[in-house]
C-alpha positions, 0 to 999 in steps of 0.5 A: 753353301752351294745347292744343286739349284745354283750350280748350272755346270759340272760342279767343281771339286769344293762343291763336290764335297760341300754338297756331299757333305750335306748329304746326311743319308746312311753313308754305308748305304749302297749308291751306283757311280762311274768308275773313277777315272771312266770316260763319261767324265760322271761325278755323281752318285745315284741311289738304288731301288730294292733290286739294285738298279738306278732309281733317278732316270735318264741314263744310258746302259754305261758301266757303273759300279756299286759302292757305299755311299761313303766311298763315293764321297770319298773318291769326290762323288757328289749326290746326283741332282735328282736323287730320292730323298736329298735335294741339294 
């Protein structure tokens, strides 16, 4: 099974949904993602401090929306590579 560590490039649509599998965190927890379909091209999903904002760092001010961690996965998100707490 891939970990984020063997993947060097946009995972493809499988390794999305191996990896999100394997992300065994509460799946009605709140996560931060780009809008399907948004012109970033974002796959990933990102955990969120106490006050809603995006804890693992290096993003822009893009436009993202919160959703339960079990939407993401089911619209082919993945756990952002340097989330707190998982590490594919």
């Amino acid at each position: 099974m891939p970990t984020r560590e063997h993947i060097d490039q946009k995972p493809t649509s499988e390794q999305r949904s191996e990896l999100a599998a394997q992300d065994t965190r509460d799946d009605d927890d709140r996560v931060a993602t780009t809008p399907n379909g948004a012109y970033t091209g974002g796959y990933a999903y990102h955990e969120l401090d106490d006050d809603g904002e995006i804890v693992c760092g290096g993003h822009s001010d893009g436009r993202f929306v919160e959703v339960t961690r079990a939407e993401a996965k089911r619209t082919g998100k993945t756990p952002a590579g340097s989330a707190s707490g998982f590490s594919a």
